[in-house]
GUMAR-623442 format. One record per residue (C-alpha): residue in one letter; z, x, y. Coordinates in steps of 0.25 Angstrom, whole numbers, padded with zeros to 4 digits, always signed. Example, Ala and Ser with C-alpha at 12.3 -4.5 7.8 and 13.67 -1.06 7.14 Angstrom:
REM residues 2
A+0031+0049-0018
S+0029+0055-0004
//
This chain:
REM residues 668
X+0000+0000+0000
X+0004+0012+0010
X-0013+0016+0007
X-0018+0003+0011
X-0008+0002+0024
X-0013+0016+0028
X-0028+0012+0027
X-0025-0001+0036
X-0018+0008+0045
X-0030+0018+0046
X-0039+0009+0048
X-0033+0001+0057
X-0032+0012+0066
X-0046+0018+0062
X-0054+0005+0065
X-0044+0004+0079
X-0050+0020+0084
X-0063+0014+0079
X-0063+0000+0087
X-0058+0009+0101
X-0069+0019+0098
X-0079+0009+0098
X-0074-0003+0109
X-0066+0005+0118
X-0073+0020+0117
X-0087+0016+0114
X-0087+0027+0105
X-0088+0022+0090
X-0086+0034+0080
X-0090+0023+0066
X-0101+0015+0065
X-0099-0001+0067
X-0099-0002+0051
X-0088+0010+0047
X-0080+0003+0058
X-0083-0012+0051
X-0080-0003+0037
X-0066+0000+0042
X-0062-0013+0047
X-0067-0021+0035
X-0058-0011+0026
X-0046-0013+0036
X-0049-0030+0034
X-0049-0028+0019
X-0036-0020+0018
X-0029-0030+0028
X-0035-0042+0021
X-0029-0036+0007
X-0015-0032+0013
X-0014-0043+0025
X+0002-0037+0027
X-0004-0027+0032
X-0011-0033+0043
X-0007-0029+0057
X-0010-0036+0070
X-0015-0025+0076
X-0026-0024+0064
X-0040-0022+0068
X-0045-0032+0059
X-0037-0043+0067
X-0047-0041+0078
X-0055-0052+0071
X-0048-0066+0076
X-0041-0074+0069
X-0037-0091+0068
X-0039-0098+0080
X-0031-0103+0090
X-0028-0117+0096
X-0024-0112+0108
X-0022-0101+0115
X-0007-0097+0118
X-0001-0096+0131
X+0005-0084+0134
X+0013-0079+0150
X+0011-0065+0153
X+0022-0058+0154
X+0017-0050+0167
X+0006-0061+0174
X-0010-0057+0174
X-0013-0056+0187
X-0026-0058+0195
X-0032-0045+0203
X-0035-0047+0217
X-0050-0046+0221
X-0058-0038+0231
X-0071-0037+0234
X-0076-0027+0243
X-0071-0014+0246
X-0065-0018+0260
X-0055-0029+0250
X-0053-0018+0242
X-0046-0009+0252
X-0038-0019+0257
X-0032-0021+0244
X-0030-0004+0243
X-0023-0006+0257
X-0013-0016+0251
X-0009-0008+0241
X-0007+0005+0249
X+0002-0005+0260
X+0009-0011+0246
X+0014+0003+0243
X+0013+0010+0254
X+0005+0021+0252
X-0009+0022+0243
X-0008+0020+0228
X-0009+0031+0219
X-0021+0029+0214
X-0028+0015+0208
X-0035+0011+0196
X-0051+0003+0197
X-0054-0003+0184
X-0066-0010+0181
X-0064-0026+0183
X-0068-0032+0169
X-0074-0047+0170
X-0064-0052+0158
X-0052-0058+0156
X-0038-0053+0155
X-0030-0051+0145
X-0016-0046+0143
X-0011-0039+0128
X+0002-0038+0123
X+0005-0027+0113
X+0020-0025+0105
X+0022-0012+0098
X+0008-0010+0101
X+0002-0023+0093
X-0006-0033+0101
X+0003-0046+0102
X-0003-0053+0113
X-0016-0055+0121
X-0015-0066+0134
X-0026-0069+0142
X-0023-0069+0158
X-0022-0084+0160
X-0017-0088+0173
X-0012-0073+0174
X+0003-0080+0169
X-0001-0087+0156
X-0012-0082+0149
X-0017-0085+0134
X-0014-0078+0123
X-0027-0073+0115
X-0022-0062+0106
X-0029-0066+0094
X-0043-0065+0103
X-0038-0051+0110
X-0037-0044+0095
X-0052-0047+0093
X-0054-0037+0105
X-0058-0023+0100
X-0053-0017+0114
X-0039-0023+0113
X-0032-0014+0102
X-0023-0023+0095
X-0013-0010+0091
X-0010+0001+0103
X-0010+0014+0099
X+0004+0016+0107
X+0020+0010+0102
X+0023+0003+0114
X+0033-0009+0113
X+0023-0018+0122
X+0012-0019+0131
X+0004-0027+0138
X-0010-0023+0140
X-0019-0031+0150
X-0036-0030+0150
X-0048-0037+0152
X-0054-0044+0141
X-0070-0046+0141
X-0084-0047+0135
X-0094-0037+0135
X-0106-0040+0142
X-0117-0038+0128
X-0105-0048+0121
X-0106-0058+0132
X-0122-0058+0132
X-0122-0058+0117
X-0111-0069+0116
X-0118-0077+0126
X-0131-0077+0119
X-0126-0082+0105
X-0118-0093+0114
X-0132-0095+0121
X-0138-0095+0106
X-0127-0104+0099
X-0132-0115+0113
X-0117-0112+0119
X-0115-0110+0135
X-0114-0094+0138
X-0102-0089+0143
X-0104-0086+0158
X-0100-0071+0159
X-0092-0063+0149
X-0079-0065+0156
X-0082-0080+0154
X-0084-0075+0140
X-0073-0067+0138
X-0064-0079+0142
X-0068-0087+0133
X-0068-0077+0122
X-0054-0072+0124
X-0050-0086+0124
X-0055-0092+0110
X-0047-0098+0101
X-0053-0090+0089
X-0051-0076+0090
X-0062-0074+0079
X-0072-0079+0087
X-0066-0072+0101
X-0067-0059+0090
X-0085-0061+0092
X-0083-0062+0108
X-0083-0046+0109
X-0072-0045+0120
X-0067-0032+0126
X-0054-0027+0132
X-0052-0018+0143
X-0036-0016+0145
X-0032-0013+0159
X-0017-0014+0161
X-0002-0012+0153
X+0004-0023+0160
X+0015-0020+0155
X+0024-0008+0143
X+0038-0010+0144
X+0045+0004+0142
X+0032+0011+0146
X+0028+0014+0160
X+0015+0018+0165
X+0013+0023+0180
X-0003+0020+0181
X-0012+0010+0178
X-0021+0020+0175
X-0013+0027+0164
X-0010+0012+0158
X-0026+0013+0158
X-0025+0026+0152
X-0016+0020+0142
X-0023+0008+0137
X-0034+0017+0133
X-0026+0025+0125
X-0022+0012+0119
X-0036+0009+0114
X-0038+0001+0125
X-0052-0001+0133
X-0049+0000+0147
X-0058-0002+0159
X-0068+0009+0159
X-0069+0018+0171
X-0056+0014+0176
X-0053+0025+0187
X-0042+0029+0195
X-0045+0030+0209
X-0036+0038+0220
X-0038+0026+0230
X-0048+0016+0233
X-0058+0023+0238
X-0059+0027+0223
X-0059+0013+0218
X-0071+0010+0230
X-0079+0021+0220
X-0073+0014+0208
X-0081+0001+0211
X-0093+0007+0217
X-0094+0015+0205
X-0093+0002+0196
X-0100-0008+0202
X-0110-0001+0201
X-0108+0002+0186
X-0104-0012+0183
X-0117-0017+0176
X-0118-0006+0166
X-0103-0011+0160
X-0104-0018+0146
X-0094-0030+0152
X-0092-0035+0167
X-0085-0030+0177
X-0082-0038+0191
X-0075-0027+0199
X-0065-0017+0200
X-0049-0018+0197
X-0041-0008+0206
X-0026-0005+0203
X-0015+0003+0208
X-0014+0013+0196
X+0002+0018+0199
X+0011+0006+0191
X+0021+0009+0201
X+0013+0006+0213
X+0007-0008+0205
X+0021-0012+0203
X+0025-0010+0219
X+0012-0016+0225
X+0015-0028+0215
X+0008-0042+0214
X+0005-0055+0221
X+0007-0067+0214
X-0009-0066+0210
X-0012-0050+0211
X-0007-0038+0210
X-0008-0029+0222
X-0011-0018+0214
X-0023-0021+0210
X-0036-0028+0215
X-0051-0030+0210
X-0063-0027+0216
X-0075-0038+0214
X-0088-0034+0213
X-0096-0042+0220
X-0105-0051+0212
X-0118-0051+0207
X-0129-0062+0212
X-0131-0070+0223
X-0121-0077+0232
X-0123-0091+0237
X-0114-0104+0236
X-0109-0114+0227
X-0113-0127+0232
X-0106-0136+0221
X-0101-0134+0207
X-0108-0146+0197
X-0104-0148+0181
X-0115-0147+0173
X-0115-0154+0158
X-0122-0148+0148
X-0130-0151+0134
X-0116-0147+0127
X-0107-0152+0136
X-0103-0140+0142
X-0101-0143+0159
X-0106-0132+0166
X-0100-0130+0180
X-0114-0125+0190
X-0113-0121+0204
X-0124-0128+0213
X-0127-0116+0223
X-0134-0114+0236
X-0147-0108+0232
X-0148-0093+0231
X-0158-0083+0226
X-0154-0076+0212
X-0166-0069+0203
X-0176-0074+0209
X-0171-0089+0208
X-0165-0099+0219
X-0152-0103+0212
X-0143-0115+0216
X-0134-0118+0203
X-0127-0106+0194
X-0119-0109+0182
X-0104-0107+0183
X-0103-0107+0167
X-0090-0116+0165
X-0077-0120+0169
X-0069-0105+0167
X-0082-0098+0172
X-0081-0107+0187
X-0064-0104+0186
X-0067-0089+0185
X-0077-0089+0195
X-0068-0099+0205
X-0080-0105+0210
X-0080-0117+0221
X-0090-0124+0228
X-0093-0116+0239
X-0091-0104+0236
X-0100-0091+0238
X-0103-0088+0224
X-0112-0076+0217
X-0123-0081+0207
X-0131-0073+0198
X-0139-0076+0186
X-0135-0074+0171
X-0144-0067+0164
X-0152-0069+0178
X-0154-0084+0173
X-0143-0093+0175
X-0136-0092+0188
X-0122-0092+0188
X-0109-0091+0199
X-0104-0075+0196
X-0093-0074+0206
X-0089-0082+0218
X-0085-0076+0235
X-0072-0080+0237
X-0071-0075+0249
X-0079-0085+0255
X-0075-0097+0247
X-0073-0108+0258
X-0060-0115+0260
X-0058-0126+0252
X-0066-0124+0240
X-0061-0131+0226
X-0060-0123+0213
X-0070-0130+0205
X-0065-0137+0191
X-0074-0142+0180
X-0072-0157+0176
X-0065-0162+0167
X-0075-0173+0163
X-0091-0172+0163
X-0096-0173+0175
X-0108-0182+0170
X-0104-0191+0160
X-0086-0191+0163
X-0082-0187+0148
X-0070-0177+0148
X-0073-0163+0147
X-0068-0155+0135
X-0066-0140+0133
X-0066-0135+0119
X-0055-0124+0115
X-0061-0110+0117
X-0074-0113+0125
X-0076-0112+0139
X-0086-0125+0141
X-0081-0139+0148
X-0089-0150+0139
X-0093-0163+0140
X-0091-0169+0125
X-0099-0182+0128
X-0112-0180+0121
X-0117-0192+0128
X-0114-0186+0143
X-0127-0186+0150
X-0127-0174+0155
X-0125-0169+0141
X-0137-0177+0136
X-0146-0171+0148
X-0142-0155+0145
X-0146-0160+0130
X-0159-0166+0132
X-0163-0154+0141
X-0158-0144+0130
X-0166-0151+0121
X-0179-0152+0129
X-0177-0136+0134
X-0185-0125+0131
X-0173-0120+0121
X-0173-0134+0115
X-0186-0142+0111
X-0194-0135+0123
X-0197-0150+0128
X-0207-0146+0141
X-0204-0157+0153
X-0190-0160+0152
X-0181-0153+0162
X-0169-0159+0170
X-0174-0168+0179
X-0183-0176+0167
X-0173-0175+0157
X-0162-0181+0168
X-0173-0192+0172
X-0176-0195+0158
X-0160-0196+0156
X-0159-0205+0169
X-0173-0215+0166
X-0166-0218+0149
X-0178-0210+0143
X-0169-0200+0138
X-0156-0200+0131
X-0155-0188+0119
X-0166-0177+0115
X-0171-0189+0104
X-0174-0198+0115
X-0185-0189+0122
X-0195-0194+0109
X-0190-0209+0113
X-0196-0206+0128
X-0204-0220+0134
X-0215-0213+0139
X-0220-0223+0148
X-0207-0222+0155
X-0206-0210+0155
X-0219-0206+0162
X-0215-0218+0171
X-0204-0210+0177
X-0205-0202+0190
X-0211-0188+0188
X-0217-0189+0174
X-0230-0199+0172
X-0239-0199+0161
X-0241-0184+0159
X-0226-0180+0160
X-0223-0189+0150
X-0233-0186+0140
X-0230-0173+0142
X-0218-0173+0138
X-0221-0182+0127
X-0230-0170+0121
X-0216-0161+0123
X-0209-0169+0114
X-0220-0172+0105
X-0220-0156+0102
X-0205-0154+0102
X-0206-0160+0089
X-0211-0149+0084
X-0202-0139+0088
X-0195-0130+0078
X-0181-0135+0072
X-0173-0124+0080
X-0178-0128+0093
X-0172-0142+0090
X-0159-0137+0084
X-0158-0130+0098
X-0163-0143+0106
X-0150-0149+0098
X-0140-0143+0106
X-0131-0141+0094
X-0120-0134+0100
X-0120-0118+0096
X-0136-0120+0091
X-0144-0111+0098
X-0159-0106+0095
X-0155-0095+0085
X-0145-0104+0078
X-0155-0116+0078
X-0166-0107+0071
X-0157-0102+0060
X-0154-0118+0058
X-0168-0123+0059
X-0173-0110+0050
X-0161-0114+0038
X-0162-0130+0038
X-0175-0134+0043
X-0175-0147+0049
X-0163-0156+0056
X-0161-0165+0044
X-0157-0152+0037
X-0149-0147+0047
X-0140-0158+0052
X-0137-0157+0034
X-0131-0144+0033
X-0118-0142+0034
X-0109-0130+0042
X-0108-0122+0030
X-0123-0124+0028
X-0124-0119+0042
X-0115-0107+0042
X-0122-0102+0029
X-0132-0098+0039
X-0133-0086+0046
X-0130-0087+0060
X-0125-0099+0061
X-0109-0098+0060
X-0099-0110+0061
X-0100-0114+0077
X-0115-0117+0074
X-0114-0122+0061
X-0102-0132+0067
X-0110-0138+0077
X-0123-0139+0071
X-0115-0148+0059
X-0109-0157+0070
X-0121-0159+0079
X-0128-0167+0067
X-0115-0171+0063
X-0113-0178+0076
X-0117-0193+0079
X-0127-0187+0091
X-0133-0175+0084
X-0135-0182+0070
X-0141-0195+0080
X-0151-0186+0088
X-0155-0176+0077
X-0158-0192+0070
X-0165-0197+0081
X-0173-0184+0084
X-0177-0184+0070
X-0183-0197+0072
X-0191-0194+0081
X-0199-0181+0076
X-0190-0173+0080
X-0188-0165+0068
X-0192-0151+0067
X-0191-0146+0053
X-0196-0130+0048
X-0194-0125+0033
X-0180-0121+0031
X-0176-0107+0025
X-0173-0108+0010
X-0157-0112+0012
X-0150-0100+0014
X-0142-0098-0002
X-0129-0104+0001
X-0119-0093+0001
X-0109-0097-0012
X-0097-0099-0007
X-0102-0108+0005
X-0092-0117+0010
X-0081-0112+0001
X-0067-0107+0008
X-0059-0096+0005
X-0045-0091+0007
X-0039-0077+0001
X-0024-0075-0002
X-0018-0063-0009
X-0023-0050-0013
X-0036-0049-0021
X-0043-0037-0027
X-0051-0035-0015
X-0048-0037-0002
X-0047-0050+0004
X-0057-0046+0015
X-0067-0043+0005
X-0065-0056-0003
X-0066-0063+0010
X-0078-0056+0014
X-0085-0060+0001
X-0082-0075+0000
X-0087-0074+0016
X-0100-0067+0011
X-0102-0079+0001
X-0101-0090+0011
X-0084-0094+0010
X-0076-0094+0021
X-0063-0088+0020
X-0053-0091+0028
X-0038-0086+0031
X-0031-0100+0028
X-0029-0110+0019
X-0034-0123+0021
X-0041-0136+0014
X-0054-0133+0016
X-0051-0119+0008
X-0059-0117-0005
X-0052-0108-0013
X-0039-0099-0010
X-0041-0085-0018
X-0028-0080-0022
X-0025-0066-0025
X-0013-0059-0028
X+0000-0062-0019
X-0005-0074-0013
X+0000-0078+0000
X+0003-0092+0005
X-0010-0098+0005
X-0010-0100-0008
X+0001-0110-0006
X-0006-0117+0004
X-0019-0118-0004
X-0011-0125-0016
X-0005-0134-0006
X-0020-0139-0001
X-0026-0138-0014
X-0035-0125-0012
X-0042-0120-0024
X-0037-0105-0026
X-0045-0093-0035
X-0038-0081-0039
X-0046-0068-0038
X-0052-0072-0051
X-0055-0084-0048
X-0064-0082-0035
X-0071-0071-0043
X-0075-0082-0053
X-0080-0092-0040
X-0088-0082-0033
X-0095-0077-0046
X-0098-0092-0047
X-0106-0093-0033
X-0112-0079-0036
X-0105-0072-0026
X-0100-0057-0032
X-0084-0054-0031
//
């Protein structure tokens, strides 16, 4: 046994050099596989001798069971907000209240680049992560810990014996992650997320770890709030120390002599900015000597020793005229700034996106405000950043509504997402965004149906779901002001052809919620028709590749559902039924739809058994339940055993599980 505990303690402390190597250094010494090699014997060792499992374990990166909620925690020394300047006239002034705050210039200070992300304070006891709290309201934040142990950057063991320590950094998203989780969200027909701190807050935020575990956060640690026993005399050897930790810290940190030094500091930087891998929106400045932080103090929302410098936005500046709710083909209310026109790429722009209701609290944005706008990806125009400096008197923060704004139902907010949604499938607003996702380029490709039309059409009774455009009266229709004769027989010839459009493009047309063009092609190409499709059940579904449980869930609910199942019907009657040659089935894996759970000690790891019932289409989970297949009992089993004779869960010994996978052909 004293073997075994020294290999799990080897490895644990290889794969942690390794994991600061790679995330923190950029300086990988293995490849990505010897590094995988190491952690899959480390899981198989822990999964064997689970008493041996520490918190501090690098295989408890991974997530775990999901919350209901997130826990309320006080900070023991409140997150405050940073003061902001702008220019480098605001900057002095707040140099020239320190020196008048301790009567002489400080002894040096500390610029630090100002990461876009979200705060985050980590409590470590006897040098084990206990506890990760998000700001909050700078009193009360919540507690995400099991979502901070998913981060590579934030070490869940310190390398030090101190009693406790509170560490305090930035959480955020990469900018290649943001664009690649964006694209997949884009892909699966979910709303992107507006930038990646907008990401990064939702993120940090989920209830399921494991899925926070995919987002590809980062940690840069840039304060010990506090180390009872231990005193430090700079900030900058608290820095210093964090590295040593295993820390990432902000990179090119500097100590400057004065302020001319940080005035270099944020010339140099600004212009450097774009070539970062994450976003940065200015410039922190500190006090460096603890001492003099501690005699300058705080006001009730800043500390005087410190202060950030705002870069000034990119885009043009113009001003918000009014802020209206838009409803879209989801649901989703999307809050839209109506602006005086300005100039941006070429374009005149008089409305940008303000994404959703946290993205319009961040920004603070009001009506009549001076605001910057810039185009995302140089296509959608959105509000970046607003001058409060010249916000008029009397202007109201601006709060989403809690009913539609169209047809009055009360909004709901699911657990975990950012979007506001209107749940009435019959809002009209709702059915408008649907119809014109259905006729758009992405969808059927239906020529001659924009807005206006599709609105008229809504308004004259002609129109009332995507079934009802091959019910048109044409003699009214042509009758109606701006179309006649040709308009109408126009666009009967568009709907004639959209008949014959492929499967996939009608899958997408749907608006099944998660069903983009890549997942509709991999449906259409397996099943073949609509008929076979609105058949198949989830398991069916996740059997194929690429398509994983969100998607699977919602394509069996949409033709589960009184309206899907009635449009994809009335559709159908029409001629509106693409079909294609399927691909031969894919060969069922053998244990498909069967459950799993493992208790005791086998003659192979638990991992590997796990791994192999996986490979063979089981699911394996760490609980016992009624919808459990089979509980595989091994030597010294623990309590599950119990619980499955209580709920009448077959159980196989290691025998007996070798017998049932030679039935199903899969090799032990």
């Amino acid at each position: 046994m004293s073997d075994v505990r020294e290999r799990i303690q080897w490895l644990r402390n290889e794969i942690r050099r390794h994991e600061y190597l790679y995330y923190v250094l950029a300086k990988p010494e293995i490849s990505d596989f010897a590094f995988d090699q190491l952690m899959a014997e480390l899981k198989a060792l822990e999964a064997a001798h689970p008493e041996l499992v520490t918190p501090d374990s690098p295989t408890q990166r991974v997530g775990g069971a999901v919350l209901d909620e997130l826990p309320q925690v006080r900070h023991e020394i409140p997150m405050l907000s940073l003061d902001n300047s702008y220019n480098e006239g605001e900057l002095e002034e707040w140099y020239g209240r320190v020196v008048r705050g301790l009567g002489r210039k400080p002894e040096a200070l500390v610029a630090e680049l100002k990461i876009d992300g979200v705060s985050l304070s980590l409590i470590y006891e006897g040098g084990v992560l206990m506890r990760a709290v998000t700001r909050g309201n700078g009193e009360v934040g919540e507690e995400v810990t099991p979502n901070a142990k998913t981060i590579p950057t934030i070490p869940l063991r310190l390398p030090a014996d101190v009693a406790l320590v509170e560490v305090r950094g930035e959480v955020y998203m990469p900018r290649p992650v943001f664009l690649e989780l964006n694209r997949k969200r884009r892909e699966e027909g979910e709303e992107p997320f507006a930038n990646p701190r907008n990401a990064t807050a939702g993120s940090i935020r989920l209830l399921d770890s494991r899925q926070c575990a995919r987002r590809g956060l980062r940690f840069f640690a840039y304060q010990i709030a506090r180390m009872p026993g231990k005193e430090l005399r700079y900030h900058s050897q608290a820095l210093e120390l964090l590295a040593q930790w295993g820390f990432a810290t902000n990179p090119g940190w500097r100590r400057c002599r004065d302020v001319s030094g940080v005035h270099e500091f944020v010339e140099e930087w600004g212009q450097k900015r774009k070539a970062l891998a994450f976003d940065i929106d200015g410039v922190v400045v500190k006090v460096d000597s603890i001492a003099e932080q501690q005699a300058l103090g705080a006001t009730s929302k800043f500390p005087r020793w410190a202060v950030a410098y705002k870069y000034p936005p990119e885009g043009e500046r113009t001003r918000v005229k009014n802020i209206v709710v838009q409803v879209g083909r989801t649901g989703t209310l999307t809050p839209v700034a109506e602006l005086e026109p300005v100039r941006l790429a070429g374009t005149t722009v008089t409305r940008a996106t303000l994404h959703n209701a946290d993205e319009v609290a961040r920004l603070d944005v009001r009506v009549g405000d001076t605001v910057w706008v810039e185009k995302g990806g140089d296509v959608i125009p959105k509000v970046v950043a607003v001058d409060i400096s010249v916000r008029p008197a009397g202007a109201v923060p601006f709060s989403m509504p809690d009913r539609c704004p169209v047809c009055g139902t009360p909004v709901v907010r699911e657990a975990g997402e950012v979007a506001i949604r209107c749940p009435n499938s019959s809002c009209p607003a709702v059915q408008k965004a649907r119809l014109l996702h259905f006729c758009s380029r992405a969808g059927m490709d239906i020529q001659g149906l924009g807005e206006q039309r599709v609105e008229q059409l809504l308004q004259a009774g002609l129109l009332s779901d995507p079934a009802s455009l091959w019910d048109l009266d044409w003699e009214k229709l042509a009758a109606l002001p701006g179309w006649g004769e040709k308009s109408a027989q126009n666009l009967k010839k568009q709907l004639q052809d959209a008949k014959t459009r492929p499967l996939w493009r009608l899958l997408v047309a749907l608006g099944i919620r998660h069903v983009g063009e890549r997942a509709a092609k991999l449906l259409a190409s397996r099943f073949g028709s609509l008929s076979a499709l609105s058949q198949a059940s989830q398991e069916e579904l996740e059997a194929i590749e690429g398509i994983g449980p969100t998607i699977a869930q919602s394509v069996v609910g949409f033709f589960a559902s009184r309206q899907g199942a009635e449009l994809v019907r009335r559709l159908r009657a029409r001629g509106v039924d693409p079909r294609e040659i399927p691909e031969g089935p894919a060969t069922p894996a053998p244990l498909a739809g069967l459950a799993f759970v493992i208790t005791g000690t086998l003659s192979r790891p638990r991992e590997q058994v796990a791994a192999l019932l996986e490979a063979a289409g089981a699911h394996v989970s760490d609980s016992v339940s009624r919808k459990t297949s089979y509980l595989i009992v091994g030597e010294n089993p623990g309590s599950k055993l119990a619980k499955a004779k209580n709920l009448g869960v077959p159980t196989l010994d290691e025998a007996g599980l070798q017998r049932l996978l030679s039935e199903k052909g899969v090799a032990w």
